[in-house]
C-alpha angles and dihedrals in degrees: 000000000000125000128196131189129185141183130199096345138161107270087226084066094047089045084047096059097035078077093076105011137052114244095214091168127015113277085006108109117183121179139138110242154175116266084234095046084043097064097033091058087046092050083058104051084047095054100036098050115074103159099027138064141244139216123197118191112171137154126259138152100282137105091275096043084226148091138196131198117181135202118185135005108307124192091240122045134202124244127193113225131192083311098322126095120233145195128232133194119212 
């Protein structure tokens, strides 16, 4: 399972993921892809937003069972904490 999230992007961008991914709620993409489609998709949202920011949860082999990778300046930030990422909120 992948999760986007993006904040004040271009709406190309968001047309450009919702070919792969739903769109349940404005700027949130889910969608269960390859490792290679993955990266590619986030290359994209890194190289076509400029003023926005972008969010990356995806699965791998660890405690929490998640990652994040992050590109701008979201609203919300991840802390490491003792291990566990967290959200906070700003």
């Amino acid at each position: 399972m992948v999760i986007i999230l993006l904040e004040k992007v271009p709406a190309s961008l968001r047309g450009e993921l919702t070919r792969w991914m739903i769109e349940p709620k404005t700027g949130v993409f889910v969608g269960k892809l390859s490792a290679m489609v993955r990266d590619r998709l986030w290359d994209r949202v890194c190289t076509g937003n400029t003023t926005g920011a972008g969010m990356l949860v995806h699965a791998i082999d660890s405690e929490q069972g998640y990652t994040f990778r992050l590109h701008g300046a979201p609203s919300k930030a991840v802390v490491d904490f003792d291990g566990l990422s967290l959200i906070r909120s700003s």
